[in-house]
PLY file of the C-alpha trace (Angstrom):
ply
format ascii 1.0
element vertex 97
property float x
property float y
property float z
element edge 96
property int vertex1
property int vertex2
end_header
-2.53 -7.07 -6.88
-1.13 -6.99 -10.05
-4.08 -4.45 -11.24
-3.07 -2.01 -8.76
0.57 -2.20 -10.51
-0.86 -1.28 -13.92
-3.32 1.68 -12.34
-0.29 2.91 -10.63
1.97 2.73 -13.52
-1.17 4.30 -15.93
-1.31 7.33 -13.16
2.16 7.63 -13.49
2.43 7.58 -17.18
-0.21 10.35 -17.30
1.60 12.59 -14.74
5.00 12.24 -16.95
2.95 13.51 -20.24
1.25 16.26 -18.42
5.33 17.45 -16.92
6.12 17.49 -20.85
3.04 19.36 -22.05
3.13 21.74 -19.57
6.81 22.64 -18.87
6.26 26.20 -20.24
3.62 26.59 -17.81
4.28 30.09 -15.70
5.30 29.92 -12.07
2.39 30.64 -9.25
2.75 31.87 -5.83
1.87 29.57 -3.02
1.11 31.19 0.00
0.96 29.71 3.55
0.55 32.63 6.86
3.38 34.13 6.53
5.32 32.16 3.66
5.17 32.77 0.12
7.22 30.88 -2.38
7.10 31.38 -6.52
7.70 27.88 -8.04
6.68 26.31 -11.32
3.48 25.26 -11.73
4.59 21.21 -12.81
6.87 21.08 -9.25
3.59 22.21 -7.44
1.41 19.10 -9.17
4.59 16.99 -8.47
4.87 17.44 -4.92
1.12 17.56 -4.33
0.52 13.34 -5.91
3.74 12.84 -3.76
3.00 13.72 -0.92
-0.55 11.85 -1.55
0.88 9.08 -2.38
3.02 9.01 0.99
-0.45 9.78 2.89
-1.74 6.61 1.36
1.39 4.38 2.04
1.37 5.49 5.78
-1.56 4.59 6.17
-1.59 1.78 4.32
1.40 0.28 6.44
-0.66 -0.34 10.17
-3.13 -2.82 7.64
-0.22 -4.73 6.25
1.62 -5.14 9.19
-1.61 -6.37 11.29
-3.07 -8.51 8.31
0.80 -10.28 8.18
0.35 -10.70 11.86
-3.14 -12.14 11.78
-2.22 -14.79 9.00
0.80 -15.69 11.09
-1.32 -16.82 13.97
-3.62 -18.62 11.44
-1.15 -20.49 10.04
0.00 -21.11 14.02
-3.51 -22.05 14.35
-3.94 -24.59 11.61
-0.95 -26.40 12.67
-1.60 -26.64 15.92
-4.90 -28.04 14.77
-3.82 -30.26 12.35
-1.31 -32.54 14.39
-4.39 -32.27 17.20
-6.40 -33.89 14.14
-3.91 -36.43 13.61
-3.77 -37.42 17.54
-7.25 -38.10 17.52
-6.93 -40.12 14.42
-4.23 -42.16 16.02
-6.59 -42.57 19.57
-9.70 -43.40 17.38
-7.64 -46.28 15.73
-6.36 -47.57 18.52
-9.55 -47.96 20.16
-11.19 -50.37 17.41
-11.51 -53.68 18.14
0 1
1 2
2 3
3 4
4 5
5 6
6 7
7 8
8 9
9 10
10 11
11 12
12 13
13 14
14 15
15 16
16 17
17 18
18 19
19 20
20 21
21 22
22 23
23 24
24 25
25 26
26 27
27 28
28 29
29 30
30 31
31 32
32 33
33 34
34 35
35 36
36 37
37 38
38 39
39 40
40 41
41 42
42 43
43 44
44 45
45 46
46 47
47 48
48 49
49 50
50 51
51 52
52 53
53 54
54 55
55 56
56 57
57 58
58 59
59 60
60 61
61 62
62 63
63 64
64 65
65 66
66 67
67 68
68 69
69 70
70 71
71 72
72 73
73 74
74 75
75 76
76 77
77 78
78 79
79 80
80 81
81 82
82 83
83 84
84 85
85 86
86 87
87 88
88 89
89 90
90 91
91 92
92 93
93 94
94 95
95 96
């Protein structure tokens, strides 16, 4: 996990020195049908790793939430087995001679 923190924090080191380097850069056009909108080159980059990194969260969040849900039945699970252990520890004693 923690790797994943420094690779994030690495990406976003490199995108904040290429915003300095480039902040002369000229505007481009971005055209879409019918749309066309002049904006600065950095703000393009910007909003393009954003919205790639919201991609990636949204579908990141249907894993989380079902692998939190799947260790929370585990955990159900391995109680429910352990005091069933302990029963038949108790039975098995009781039965000796």
């Amino acid at each position: 996990m923690q790797i994943f923190l420094w690779l994030g924090f690495l990406m976003l080191l490199g995108v904040a020195i290429f915003v300095v380097q480039n902040s002369t850069a000229p505007p481009v056009v971005m055209r879409f049908l019918f749309w066309n909108y002049e904006t600065s080159l950095i703000y393009t980059i910007l909003v393009s790793i954003g919205s790639g990194m919201l991609i990636i969260l949204l579908l990141w969040i249907p894993r989380a939430i079902k692998a939190s849900s799947r260790v929370r039945d585990l955990n159900k699970e391995i109680e429910f087995l352990g005091r069933e252990m302990k029963h038949q520890i108790e039975t098995n004693k009781l039965k000796e001679p």
